[in-house]
C-alpha positions in Angstrom: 4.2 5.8 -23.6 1.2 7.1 -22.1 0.1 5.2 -19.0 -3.3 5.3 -17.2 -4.3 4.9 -13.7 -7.2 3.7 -12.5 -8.0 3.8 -8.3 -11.4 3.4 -7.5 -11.6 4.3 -4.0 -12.1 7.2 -1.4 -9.1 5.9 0.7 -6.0 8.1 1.3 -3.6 5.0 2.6 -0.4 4.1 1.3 -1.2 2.6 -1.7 -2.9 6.2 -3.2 0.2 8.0 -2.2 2.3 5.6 -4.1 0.0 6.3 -7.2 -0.2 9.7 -7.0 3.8 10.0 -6.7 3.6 7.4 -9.9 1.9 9.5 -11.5 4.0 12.7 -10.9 7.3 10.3 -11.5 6.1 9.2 -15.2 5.0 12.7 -16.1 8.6 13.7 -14.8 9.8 11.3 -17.6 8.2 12.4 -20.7 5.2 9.9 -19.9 1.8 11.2 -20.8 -0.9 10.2 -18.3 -4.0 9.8 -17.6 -5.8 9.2 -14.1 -9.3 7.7 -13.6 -10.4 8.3 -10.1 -14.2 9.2 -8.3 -14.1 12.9 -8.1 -14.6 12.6 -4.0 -11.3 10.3 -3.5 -8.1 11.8 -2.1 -6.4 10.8 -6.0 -8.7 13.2 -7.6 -7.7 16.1 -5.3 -3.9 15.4 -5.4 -4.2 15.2 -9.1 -5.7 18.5 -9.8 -2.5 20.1 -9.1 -0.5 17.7 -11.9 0.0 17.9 -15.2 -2.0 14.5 -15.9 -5.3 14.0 -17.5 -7.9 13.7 -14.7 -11.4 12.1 -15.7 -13.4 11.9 -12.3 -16.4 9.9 -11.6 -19.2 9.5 -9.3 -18.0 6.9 -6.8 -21.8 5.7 -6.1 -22.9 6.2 -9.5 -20.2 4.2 -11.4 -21.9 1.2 -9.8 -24.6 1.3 -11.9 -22.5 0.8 -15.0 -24.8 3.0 -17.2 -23.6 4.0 -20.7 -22.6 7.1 -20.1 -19.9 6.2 -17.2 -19.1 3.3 -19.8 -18.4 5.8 -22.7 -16.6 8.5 -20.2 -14.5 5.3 -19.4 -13.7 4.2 -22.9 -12.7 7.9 -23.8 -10.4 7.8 -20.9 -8.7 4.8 -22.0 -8.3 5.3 -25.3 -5.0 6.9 -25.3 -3.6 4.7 -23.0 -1.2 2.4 -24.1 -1.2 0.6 -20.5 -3.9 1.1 -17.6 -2.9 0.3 -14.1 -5.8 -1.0 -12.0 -5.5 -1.5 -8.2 -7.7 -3.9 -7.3 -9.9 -2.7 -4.5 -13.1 -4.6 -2.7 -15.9 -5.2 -5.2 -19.2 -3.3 -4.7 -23.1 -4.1 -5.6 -21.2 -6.2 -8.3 -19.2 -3.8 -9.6 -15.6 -4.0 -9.8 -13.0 -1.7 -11.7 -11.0 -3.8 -13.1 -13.2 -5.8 -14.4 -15.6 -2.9 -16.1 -12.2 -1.2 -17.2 -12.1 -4.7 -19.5 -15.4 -4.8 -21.0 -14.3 -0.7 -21.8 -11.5 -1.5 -23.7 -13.4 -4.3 -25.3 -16.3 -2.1 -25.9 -14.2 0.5 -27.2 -12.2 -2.1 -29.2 -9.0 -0.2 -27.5 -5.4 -1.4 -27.9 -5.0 -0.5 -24.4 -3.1 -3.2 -21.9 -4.8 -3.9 -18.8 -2.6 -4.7 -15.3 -4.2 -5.3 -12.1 -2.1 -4.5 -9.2 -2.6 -5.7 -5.9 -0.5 -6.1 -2.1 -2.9 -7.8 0.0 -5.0 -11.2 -0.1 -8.5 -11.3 0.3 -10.0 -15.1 0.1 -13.3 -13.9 -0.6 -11.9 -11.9 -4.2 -13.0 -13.5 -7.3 -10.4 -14.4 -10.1 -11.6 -12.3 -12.5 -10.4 -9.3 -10.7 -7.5 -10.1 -11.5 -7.4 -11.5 -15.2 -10.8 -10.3 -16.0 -12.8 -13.5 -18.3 -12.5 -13.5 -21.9 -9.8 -10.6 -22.1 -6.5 -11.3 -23.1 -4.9 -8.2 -22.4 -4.2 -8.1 -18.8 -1.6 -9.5 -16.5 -1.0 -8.7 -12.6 1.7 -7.2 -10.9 1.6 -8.1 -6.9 4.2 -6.1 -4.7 4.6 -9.0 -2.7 6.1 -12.2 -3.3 3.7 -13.7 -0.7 1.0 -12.3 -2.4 2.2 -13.3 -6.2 2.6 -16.9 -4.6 -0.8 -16.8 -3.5 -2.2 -15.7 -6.6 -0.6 -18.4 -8.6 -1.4 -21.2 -5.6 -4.9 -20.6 -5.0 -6.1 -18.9 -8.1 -3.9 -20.9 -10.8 -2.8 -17.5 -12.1 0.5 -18.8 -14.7 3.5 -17.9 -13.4 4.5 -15.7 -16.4 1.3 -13.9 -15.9 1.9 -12.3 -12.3 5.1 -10.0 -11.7 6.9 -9.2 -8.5 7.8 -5.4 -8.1 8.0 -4.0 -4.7 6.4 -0.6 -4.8 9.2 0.9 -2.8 10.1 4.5 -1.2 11.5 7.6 -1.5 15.0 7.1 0.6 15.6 11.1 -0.1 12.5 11.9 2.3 13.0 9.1 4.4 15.8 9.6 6.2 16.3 11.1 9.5 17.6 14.9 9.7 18.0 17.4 12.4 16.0 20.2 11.0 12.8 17.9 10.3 12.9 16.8 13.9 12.6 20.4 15.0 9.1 20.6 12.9 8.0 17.4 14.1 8.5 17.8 17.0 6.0 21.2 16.8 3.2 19.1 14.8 3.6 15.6 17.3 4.1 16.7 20.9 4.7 14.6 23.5 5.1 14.1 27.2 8.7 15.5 28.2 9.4 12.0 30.0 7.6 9.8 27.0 9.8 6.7 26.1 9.4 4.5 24.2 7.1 6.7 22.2 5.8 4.1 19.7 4.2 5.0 16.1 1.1 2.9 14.9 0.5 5.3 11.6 -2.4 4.4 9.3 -6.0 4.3 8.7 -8.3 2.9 11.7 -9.7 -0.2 10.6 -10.5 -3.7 12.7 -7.8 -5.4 10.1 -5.3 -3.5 11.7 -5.2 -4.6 15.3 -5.6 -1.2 17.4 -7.5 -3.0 20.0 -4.4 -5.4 20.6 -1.9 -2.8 20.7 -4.3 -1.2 22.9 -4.1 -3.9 25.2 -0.6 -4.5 25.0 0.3 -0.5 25.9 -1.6 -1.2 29.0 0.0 -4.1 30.6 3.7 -3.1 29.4 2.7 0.9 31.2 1.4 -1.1 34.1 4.4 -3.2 34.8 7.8 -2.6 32.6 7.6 0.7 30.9 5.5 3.1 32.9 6.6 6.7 30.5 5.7 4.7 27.4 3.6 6.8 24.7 1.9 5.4 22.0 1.6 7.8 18.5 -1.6 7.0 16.5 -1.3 8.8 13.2 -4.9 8.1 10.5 -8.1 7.6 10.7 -10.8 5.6 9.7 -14.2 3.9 10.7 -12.3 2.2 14.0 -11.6 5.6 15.6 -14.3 6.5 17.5 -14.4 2.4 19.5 -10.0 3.1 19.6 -11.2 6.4 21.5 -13.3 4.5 23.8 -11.6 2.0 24.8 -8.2 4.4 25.2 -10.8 6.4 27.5 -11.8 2.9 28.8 -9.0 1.8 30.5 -7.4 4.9 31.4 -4.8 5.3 29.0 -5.4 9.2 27.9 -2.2 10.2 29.4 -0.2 7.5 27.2 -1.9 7.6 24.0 -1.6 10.7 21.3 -4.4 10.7 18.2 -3.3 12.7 15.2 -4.9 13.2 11.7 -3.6 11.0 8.6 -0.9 12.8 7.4 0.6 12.7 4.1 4.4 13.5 5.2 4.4 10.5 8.2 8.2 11.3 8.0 7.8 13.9 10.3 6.2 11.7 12.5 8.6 8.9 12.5 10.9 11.7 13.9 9.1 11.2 17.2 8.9 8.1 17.1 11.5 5.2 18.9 9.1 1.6 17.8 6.9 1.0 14.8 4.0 -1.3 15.9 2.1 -2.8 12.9 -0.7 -5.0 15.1 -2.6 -5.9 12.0 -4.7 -9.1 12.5 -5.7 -9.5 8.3 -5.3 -8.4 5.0 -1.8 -6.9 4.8 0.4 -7.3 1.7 3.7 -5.3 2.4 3.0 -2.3 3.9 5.0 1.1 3.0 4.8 2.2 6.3 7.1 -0.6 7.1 10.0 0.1 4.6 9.6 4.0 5.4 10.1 3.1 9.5 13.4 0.9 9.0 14.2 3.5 6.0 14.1 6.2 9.0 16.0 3.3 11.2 13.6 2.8 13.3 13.1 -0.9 14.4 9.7 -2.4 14.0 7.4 -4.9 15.7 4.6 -6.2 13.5 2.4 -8.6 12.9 3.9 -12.1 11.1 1.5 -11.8 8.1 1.1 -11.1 4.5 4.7 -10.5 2.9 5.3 -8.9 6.1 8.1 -11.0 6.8 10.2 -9.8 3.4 11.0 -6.6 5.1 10.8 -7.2 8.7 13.5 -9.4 9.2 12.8 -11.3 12.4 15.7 -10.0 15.0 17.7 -8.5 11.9 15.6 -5.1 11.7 12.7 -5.9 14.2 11.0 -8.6 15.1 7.8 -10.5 14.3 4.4 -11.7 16.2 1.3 -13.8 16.1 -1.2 -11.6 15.1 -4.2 -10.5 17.8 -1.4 -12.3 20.7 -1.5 -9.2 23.3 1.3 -10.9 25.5 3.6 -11.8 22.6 3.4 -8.4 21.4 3.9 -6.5 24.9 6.9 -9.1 25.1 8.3 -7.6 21.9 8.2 -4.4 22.3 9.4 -4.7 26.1 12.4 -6.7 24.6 13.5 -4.7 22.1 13.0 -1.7 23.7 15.6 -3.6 26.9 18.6 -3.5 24.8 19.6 -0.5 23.6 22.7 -1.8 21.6 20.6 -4.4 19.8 17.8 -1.5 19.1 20.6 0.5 17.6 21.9 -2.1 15.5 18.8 -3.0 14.2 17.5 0.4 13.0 21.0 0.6 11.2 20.2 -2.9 9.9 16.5 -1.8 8.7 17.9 1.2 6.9 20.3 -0.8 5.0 18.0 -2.9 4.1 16.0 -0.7 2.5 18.6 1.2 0.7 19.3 -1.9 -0.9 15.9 -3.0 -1.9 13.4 -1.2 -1.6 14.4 2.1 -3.5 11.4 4.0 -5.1 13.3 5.9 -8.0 14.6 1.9 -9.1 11.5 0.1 -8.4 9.8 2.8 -10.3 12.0 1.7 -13.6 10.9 -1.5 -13.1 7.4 -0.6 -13.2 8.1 0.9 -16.3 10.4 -1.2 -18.1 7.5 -3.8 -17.2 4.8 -1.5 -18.8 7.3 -1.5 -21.9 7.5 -5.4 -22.2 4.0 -6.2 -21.4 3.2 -4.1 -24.6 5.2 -5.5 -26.5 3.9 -8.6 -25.4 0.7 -7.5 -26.9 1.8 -6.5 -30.2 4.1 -9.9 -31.1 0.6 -11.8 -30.5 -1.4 -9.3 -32.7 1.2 -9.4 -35.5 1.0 -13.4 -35.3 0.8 -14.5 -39.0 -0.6 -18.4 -37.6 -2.1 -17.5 -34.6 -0.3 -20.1 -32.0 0.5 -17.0 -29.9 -2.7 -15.7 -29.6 -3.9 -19.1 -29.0 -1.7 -19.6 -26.1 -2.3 -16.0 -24.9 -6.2 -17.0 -24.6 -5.6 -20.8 -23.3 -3.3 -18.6 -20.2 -6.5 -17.2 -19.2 
């Protein structure tokens, strides 16, 4: 099978790793494949070093949608006999997913379109999903809140959207003695720091900084005067999360480190996962790779959040943008040891159980597989009922 990847963005968050370990996972398999990224994303520069097909693109010039990024596209595809799509915010009227499409249409290519997608954006237009007039496609959301959504609010048929949690890699997350010792050289602390807590990912207003912010400052105030808070990304939020750290006088309690793309080693340091996030969250990796590290988690009750934060199994949950419900949490949870134990035993089991890369990545494929086949029984139809009914699910 040769499978193409399409990830039209700059971003280096969780979603691009996952890709870029797809893509070194199905070329581990036999799988050719084939990456379409913009030359300047952090894709492109992991993918040099692989074995896959790379074509890069301008990220500001692909807008335009001129002929020769059209034929550049078509070429790409051409090969593929599926093409994975994230679908990412639209720009100036252009969107990926939906030029990738008209490609294969252009190109009159056998190649099967699947949008992907974690989060929910109201403002998204159908048609990034199942692109109008093109029969190939179906979605795949790693969420069940978001599949849900997608068939609620966008009357997406229910055997055209797929659950597959995306999943991690339980061999590198999972605490060990000897990758403490190197964390604890790249991330250090204040000798007398607990609870250190981890908020690890890319500065953006979505994901709450300001409330955690907030919340760090009442809890060092009153109930936990060593606590440390771990900020591991960056983003366009960094420079106001500087400020207002700076602000109220919390440079002895907070830590900013660069995005990383091994956060395992900073788990090591850490004793609380904080996921403030106010918007826009589907079911975030860095959730499943915190429990996976059994470390308990207090997050924002959004999104498909809730599927892997079990609310006072493995963590516990919070209205998002409340300051004094999450200070609350974290004071609580950090209170009782014994409970705080059990649950990061509780959150690794959890993922162990479900949310295992290697098997959710075989479910990816064996999805690929049947989604082809798909395609093929409705352009072998003798009568044409199945392609009719393939169109009419549009």
């Amino acid at each position: 099978m040769h499978i193409g990847f399409i990830e039209d963005t700059l971003l280096h968050g969780g979603t691009q790793i996952w890709v870029v370990e797809a893509v070194r996972h199905f070329l581990s398999k036999g799988d050719a494949v084939t990456v379409l990224s913009p030359s300047e994303g952090w894709v492109a520069k992991q993918c040099r070093t692989t074995n896959a097909r790379l074509v890069e693109y301008d990220f500001d010039e692909v807008a335009r949608q001129m002929q020769t990024d059209r034929l550049s596209w078509i070429d790409a595809l051409k090969d593929c006999d599926v093409a994975v799509c994230t679908v990412h915010p639209p720009r100036d009227g252009f969107h990926a997913s939906v030029f990738a499409a008209q490609c294969i249409q252009d190109g009159d290519l056998q190649t099967y379109l699947i949008t992907k997608t974690g989060t929910v954006v109201p403002a998204y237009l159908r048609e990034y999903y199942l692109p109008k007039g093109f029969s190939k496609v179906s979605v795949v959301a790693i969420s069940d809140y978001t599949r849900r959504y997608l068939m609620d609010t966008y009357d997406i048929p229910q055997e055209r959207v797929t659950l597959i949690y995306q999943g991690i890699d339980l061999q590198r997350f999972n605490p060990t003695n000897d990758r403490k010792t190197v964390s604890s050289r790249r991330y250090r602390l204040p000798d007398q720091a607990e609870p250190v807590l981890g908020c690890i990912g890319s500065m953006e207003t979505r994901k709450g900084h300001a409330y955690l912010i907030e919340a760090l400052a009442a809890l060092a105030a009153n109930h936990l005067p060593d606590i440390y808070l771990l900020l591991v990304g960056d983003g366009p939020e960094e420079h106001q999360i500087r400020k207002t750290v700076k602000d109220l006088e919390l440079e002895n309690c907070v830590g900013f480190f660069p995005f990383t793309a091994e956060p395992e080693l900073a788990f090591e340091q850490v004793d609380i996962t904080v996921l403030p996030s106010v918007a826009k969250e589907g079911l975030p990796n860095v959730l499943q790779e915190s429990l996976a590290m059994k470390v308990p988690v207090v997050a924002s009750d959004l999104g498909g959040v809730s599927e892997v934060v079990l609310d006072g199994v493995n963590g516990l949950l919070v209205k998002p943008g409340d300051v004094i419900e999450l200070a609350s949490a974290i004071n609580t949870l950090w209170s009782n040891r014994a409970n705080y134990r059990k649950m990061g035993d509780n959150g690794h089991q959890l993922v162990e159980s479900k949310f295992d890369r290697r098997s959710q990545f075989d479910k990816f494929r064996a999805h690929f597989l049947s989604q082809i086949r798909a395609k093929e029984q409705v352009a072998d139809s003798k009568d044409g009922d199945l392609l009719q009914q393939w169109n009419e699910a549009n």
